[in-house]
N, C-alpha and C positions, 0 to 999 in steps of 0.2 A: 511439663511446661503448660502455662496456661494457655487453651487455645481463645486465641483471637480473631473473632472473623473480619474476613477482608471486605472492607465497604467501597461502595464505585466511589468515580474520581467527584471529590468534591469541587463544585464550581463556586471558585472565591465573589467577594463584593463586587457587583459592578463599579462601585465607587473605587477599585484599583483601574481600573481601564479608562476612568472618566478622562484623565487626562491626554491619555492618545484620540478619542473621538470629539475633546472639543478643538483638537491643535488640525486632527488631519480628515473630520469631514467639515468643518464648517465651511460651509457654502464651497464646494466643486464649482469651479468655472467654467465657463466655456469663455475661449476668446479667437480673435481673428488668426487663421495663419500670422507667422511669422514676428507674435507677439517677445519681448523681451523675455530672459529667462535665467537673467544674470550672466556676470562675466566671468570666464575661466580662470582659474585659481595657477597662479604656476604649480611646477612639477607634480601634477595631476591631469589624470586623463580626463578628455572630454566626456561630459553627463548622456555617451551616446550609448546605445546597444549597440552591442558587439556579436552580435551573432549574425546569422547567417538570415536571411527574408525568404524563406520556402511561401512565404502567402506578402503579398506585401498592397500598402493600397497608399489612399493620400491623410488619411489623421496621422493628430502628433497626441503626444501624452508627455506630459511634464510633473514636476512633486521634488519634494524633498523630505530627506530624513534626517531626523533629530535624536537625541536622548528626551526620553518624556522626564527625567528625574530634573536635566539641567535645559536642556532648551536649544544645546550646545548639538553644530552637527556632527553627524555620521560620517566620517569618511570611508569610502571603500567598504560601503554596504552595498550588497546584492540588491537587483530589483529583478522581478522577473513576470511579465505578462504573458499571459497566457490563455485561450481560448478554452468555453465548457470540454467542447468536443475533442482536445488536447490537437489540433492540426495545428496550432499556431504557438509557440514561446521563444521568446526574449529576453535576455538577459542585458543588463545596464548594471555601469559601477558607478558610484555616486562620486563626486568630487569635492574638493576641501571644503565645499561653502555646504557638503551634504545634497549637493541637486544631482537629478539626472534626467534624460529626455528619452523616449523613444518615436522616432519618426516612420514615417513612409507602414504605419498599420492601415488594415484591410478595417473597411466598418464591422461595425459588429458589439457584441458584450461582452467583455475582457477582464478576466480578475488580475490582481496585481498585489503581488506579496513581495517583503523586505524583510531582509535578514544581513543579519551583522554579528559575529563570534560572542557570545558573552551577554547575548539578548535576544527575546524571545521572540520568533516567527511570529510576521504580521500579515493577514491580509488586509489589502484599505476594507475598510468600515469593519472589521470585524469588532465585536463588544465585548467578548467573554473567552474563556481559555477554552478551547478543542471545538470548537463553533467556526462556520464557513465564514466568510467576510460579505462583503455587500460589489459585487460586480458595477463595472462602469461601462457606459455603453459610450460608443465614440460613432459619429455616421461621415461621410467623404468630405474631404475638405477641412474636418473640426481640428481643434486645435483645442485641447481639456487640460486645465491648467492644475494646479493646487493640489494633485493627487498626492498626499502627504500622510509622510507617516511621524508618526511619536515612538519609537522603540522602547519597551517596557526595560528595565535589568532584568537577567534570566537569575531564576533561582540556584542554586547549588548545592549538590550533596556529595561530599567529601565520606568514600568509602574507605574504611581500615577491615582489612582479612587478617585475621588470624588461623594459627592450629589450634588442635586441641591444648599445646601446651603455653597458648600466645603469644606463640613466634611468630613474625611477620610472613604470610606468602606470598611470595613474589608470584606472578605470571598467571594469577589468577581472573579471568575473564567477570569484567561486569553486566549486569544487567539491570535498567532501568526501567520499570515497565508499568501500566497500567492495564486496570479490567476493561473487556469493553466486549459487547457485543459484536459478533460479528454475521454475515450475512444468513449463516443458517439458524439463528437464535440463542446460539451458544455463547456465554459468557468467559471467554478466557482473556489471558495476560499476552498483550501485545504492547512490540517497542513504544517507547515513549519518542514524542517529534521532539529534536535536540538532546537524548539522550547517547549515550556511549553508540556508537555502531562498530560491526565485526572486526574483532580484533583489538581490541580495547581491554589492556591487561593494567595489574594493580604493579606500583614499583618495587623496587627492595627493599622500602617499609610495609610493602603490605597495603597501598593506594592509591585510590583513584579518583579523579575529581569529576563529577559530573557536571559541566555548566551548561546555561541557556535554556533551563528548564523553563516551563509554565508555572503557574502558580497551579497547585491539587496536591492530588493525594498518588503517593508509587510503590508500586511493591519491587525491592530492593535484591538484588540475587548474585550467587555468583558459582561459576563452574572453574573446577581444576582441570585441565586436558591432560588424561595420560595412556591414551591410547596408541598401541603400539602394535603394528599390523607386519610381518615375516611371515614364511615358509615353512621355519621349525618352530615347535611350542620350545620357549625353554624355560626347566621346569626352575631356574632361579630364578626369575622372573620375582619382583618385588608383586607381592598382592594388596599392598599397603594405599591406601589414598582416600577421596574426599566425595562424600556427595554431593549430586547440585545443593545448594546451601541457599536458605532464603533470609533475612534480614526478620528476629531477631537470632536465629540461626535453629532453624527447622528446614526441616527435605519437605516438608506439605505447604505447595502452595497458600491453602486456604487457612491454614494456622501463622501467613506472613504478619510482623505490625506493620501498617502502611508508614510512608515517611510524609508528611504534609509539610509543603511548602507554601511559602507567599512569595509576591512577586519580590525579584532580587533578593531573598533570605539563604543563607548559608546555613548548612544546615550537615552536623556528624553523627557517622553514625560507625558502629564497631558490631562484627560479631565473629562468632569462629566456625568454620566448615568442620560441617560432620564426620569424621572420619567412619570409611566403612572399606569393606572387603570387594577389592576388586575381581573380576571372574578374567577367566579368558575361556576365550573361545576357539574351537579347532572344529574342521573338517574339511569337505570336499568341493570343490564347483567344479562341477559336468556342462556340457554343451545338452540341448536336444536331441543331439544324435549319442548321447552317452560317453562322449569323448571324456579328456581333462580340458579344460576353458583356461589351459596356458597363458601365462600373460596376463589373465584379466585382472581390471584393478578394482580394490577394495576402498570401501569406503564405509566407517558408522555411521550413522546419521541419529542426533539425539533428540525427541521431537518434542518442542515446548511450546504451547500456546498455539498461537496458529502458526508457527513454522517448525523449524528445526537446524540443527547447525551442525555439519560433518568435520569430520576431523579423523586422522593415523592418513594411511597412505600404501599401498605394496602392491604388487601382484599374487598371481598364484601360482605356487609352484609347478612343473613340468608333469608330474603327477596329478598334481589337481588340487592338493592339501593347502592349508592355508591354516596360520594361529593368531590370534586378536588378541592381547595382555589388556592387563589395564581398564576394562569398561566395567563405568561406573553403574551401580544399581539405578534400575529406570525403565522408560521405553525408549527401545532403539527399532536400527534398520540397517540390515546389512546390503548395500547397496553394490551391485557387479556392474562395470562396466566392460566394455570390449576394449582390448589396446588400440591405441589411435600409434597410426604411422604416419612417420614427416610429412607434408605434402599430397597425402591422399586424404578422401572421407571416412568415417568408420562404419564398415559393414559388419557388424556382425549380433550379438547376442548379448542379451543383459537381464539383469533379475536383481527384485529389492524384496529380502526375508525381512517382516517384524518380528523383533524376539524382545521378551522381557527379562531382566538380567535381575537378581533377587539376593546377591552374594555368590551362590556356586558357578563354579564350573561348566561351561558347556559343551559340551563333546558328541563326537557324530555327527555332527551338523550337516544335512547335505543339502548342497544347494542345486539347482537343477535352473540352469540361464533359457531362453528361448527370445526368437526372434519379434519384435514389434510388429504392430501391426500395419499392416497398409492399407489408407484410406485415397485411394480418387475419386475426385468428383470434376463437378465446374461449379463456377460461381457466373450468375445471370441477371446479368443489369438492365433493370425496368423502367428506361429511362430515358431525357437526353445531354445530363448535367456533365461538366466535365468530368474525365477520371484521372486527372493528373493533382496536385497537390499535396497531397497526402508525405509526412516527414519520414514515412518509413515504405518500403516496397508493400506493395498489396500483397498479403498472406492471410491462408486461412490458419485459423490456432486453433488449437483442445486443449481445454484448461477443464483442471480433476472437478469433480463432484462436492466434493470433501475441501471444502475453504482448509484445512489442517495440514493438507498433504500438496505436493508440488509435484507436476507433469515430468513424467521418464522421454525421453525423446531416440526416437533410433538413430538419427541423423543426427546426431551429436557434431560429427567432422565437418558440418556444413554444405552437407549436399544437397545443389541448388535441385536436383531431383524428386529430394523428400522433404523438404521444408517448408511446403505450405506454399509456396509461389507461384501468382498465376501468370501463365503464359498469354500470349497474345489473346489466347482464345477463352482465355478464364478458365482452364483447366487445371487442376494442382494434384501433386502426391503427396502427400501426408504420411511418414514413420512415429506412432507415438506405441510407448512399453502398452501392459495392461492397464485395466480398469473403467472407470465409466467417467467420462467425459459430455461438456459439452461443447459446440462448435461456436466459432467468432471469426470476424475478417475484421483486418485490419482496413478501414471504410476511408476513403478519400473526402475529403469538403462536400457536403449538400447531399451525403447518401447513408442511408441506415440500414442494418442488415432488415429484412421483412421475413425472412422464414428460411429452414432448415429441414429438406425432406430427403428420406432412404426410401425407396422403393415407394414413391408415394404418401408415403407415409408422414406425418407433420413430430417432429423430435426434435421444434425451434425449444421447449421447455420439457425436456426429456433424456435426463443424461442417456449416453450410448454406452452398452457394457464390451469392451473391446477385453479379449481375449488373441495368446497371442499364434499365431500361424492361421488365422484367420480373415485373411485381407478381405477388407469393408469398399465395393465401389456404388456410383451410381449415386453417391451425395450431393444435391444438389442444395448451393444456398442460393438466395435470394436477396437481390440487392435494391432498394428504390429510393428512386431521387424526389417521392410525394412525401414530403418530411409533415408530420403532424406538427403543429403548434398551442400550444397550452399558455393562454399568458392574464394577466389581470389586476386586479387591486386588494386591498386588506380594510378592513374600517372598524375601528373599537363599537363598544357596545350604545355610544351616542351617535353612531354615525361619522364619525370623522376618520380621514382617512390615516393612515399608518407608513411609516418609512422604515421600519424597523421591525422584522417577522420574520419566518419561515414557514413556508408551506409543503406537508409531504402529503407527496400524491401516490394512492398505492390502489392496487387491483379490487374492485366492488367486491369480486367472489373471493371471499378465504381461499387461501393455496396454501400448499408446504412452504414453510418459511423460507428454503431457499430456491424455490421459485416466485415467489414474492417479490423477492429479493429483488428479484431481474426486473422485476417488475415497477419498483417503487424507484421515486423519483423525492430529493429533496430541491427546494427554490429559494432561494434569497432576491429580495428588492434589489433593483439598480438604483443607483443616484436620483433618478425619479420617483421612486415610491413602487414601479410596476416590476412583479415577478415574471417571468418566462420558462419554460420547460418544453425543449424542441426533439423532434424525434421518440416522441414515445409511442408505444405500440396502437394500432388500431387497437380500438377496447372498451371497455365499461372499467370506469373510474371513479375514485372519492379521493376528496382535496380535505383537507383538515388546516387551518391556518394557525400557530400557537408563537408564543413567544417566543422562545429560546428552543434550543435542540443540540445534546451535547451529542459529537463524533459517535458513530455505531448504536446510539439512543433505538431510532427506529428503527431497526431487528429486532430489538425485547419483545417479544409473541405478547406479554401484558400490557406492553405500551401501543404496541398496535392497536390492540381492541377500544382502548382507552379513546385513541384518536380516532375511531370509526363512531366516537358517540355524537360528536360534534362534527361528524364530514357533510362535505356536500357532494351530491354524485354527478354525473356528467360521462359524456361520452363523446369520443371522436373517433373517423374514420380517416382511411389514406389520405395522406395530403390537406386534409382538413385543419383549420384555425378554429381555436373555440375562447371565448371571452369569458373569464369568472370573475364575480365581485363575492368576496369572501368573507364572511365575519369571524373578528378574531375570537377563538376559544381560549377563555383564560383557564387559570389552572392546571395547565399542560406545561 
């Protein structure tokens, strides 16, 4: 087969978008409370948010939605606002005439995206496909009219699977996907936004329709599940079946054809799953203590792109044995957990082997489970801002190292012991499997995490290598309510000013890409012209201002450097407000 390489997503004409950005930003309003907003449509619901006000103030926000193709509105389109710092979202349905209102918001600068089945996710002001939209800022008392959207048609790609002999497969799992950079500099294939999600199988022709796509470019995939997880190997077992298969039917990512779409274009495509020799696997899971880990349940995990996705299902026998049929050549993970009983939390042991499966057989396998580790600490608030607000209980998390891999949890059963939750006194126990981790609190309104020490020692940008029977105490994080501020202007190369830009702000000193990461900040204009970026670390900084910036862009280690030729540098301390006037870097 010819290989073809896979090119990143291509970003179409602006001239497709032109028409959602002259319908739904021209001129943003402000107008007095209690201004008109059209009359309710019979049997439809009122243009209100329906959710619940965890933060609530006195602005209103109002808009409507349309089809950009006819002009014609939306009904029963999604809106949903939303705060940088995520403490604040709303949801609104729109009504027959396409409007909808949200009342009683907290001031502040608010994104606001719309979505409707059959057409593609919008932020207001966004211009381009996989690009942030343009935030609105609303302060007490306002009332911001015209927040309008134009919904583009979403693209479509109509998948047919085939076998080798082009018979149709039923039950065959799709995937929609594009390249994209992701935080440690790595280039892999992650979900597409509006494409298939978990559990999106082809029919008994052999497909599946993907709508609401973007306009770009996808690499097209698809997995047979036939993994099947018992006690005993049996040796009938069919060895027969399919590898992940990519569009135009190659197992190598990088030899995919991409499928390019335009906005609302239909678009078929055919190809047939590779067939290959499935293996099974057999051996034993032991406890720490050398037992049999009875009971405990299995699971593969097949890891693609930045995630992975499990499938079979069993325990292990009273012996300890256990046989896996069916898994397809690849990278896998055999994952152990501990049995969960009715009503209680799960104490006990778990363990995730990577194995690579190549066609044969595996046998002997021994697995050996051990307990997670335990982390106490407290968490110490440097401050006097409220600590109530926050959508979710205060907890501290460990999230992996390895953006590819997903955190093992001991506390699985929900024990409010080990899960991260701080008591009155800000003290937490934390159960997480192996590995190197770093630490995060879930931060209430007006407070950012400021530092993460063990023993003195500063490990806010230093993953922690957790090993397991080795309980970790004495972590202290650090919380403060002296929020830095970063905010300013943009001006093309005559000096005029700009409403239309992104600015990413990343660390002066080169670091590892994925501490950079943590580091780096993207900004979009509000409705004013002025960017903002709140809560970034005390530090030495460079701003770069460019036009456009597609989704996971600034992780590429090459486009970094790129935007460091044109940065401006600056520096802020605690608490500290700094003003920049920026000029835009074209050719970025």
């Amino acid at each position: 087969m010819r290989r073809i390489l896979v090119a990143l997503v291509t970003v179409l004409s602006t001239l497709y978008w032109c028409p959602f950005i002259d319908h739904a930003q021209a001129g943003a309003q402000v107008a007095r409370p209690g201004t008109a907003s059209g009359t309710q449509a019979p049997g439809m619901p009122p243009p209100r948010d329906n959710s619940g006000a965890a933060q609530s103030g006195t602005a209103r926000l109002r808009g409507r939605v349309v089809a950009a193709q006819t002009g014609l509105p939306l009904r029963r389109a999604q809106v949903t606002v939303f705060s940088p710092d995520g403490q604040l979202r709303r949801v609104a349905t729109t009504d027959a005439e396409g409007r909808y209102e949200f009342v009683e918001l907290p001031a502040g600068r608010l994104s606001v995206t719309a979505i409707k089945a059959g057409y593609v996710t919008q932020q207001y002001g966004q211009r381009r496909p996989f690009e942030a939209g343009t935030p609105v800022t609303v302060a007490d008392g306002e009332s911001v009219e015209r927040i309008d959207f134009a919904l583009q048609s979403g693209a479509v790609i109509i998948v047919r699977v085939t076998d080798e002999f082009n018979e149709p497969l039923a039950g065959a799992q799709i995937q929609v996907q594009r390249f994209q950079y992701g935080p440690d500099g790595q280039r892999r294939l992650t979900g597409a936004a509006g494409g298939p999600g978990f559990g999106t199988m082809t029919d008994d022709r052999g497909e599946f329709r993907a709508y609401g796509l973007s306009p770009g470019e996808y690499v097209v995939g698809a997995t047979v599940r036939s993994v099947g997880i018992g006690t005993v190997s049996n040796a009938n077992d069919s060895n027969d079946g399919f590898s992940p298969t990519f569009y135009p039917g190659t197992i190598n990512p990088a030899e995919a054809q991409t499928v390019s779409v335009a906005v609302g274009e239909e678009r078929s495509v055919q190809f047939a799953m590779v067939a290959a020799r499935m293996s099974r696997i057999t051996g034993t899971v032991v406890t720490s203590e050398g037992r049999p880990a009875v009971g405990a349940q299995l699971l593969v995990t097949t890891r693609q792109g930045n995630g992975g996705s499990s499938s079979g299902g069993g325990t292990v026998a009273a012996d300890g044995t256990f046989a896996i049929s069916g898994v397809a050549p690849g990278e896998h993970s055999i994952d152990v957990r501990p049995q969960a009983r009715p009503g209680t939390a799960v104490d006990g042991e778990f363990a995730s082997v990577p194995i690579t499966v190549s066609g044969a057989d595996i046998t002997g396998l021994r697995i050996v489970t051990g307990k997670g580790t335990t982390i106490t600490g407290r968490v110490v608030f440097e401050g006097t801002a409220p600590r109530n607000g926050a959508p979710t209980p205060l907890r501290v998390l460990a999230t992996p190292s390895d953006p590819s891999s997903r955190p093992v949890f001991a506390a699985m059963g929900g024990n409010p012991l080990s899960n991260g939750a701080l008591d009155d006194n800000g003290n937490f126990t934390l159960a997480v499997g192996p590995g190197r981790v770093f630490f995060m609190v879930t931060t209430p309104p007006s407070w950012v995490m400021k530092s993460v020490t063990l023993d003195g020692k500063d490990i806010t940008d230093e993953p922690l290598e957790l090993t397991s029977n080795q309980p970790v105490s004495g972590l202290v994080i650090r919380l403060t309510d002296k929020l830095t501020q970063v905010s300013g202007r943009v001006s093309d190369g005559r000096g005029q000013l700009l409403r239309d830009y992104v600015v990413v702000i990343q660390p002066a000193d080169p670091k590892d890409p994925l501490i950079a990461a943590r580091w780096t900040r993207m900004a979009r204009p509000d409705t004013a012209g002025r960017f903002e970026a709140r809560g970034l670390r005390p530090g030495r900084y460079v701003a770069t201002a460019i036009e456009t910036l597609e989704q996971g862009r600034q992780f590429a280690p090459e486009f970094r450097e790129r935007l460091r030729r044109g940065a401006s540098e600056f520096s802020v301390r605690e608490g500290e407000s700094v003003a920049l006037d920026l000029k835009l870097t074209p050719d970025l």
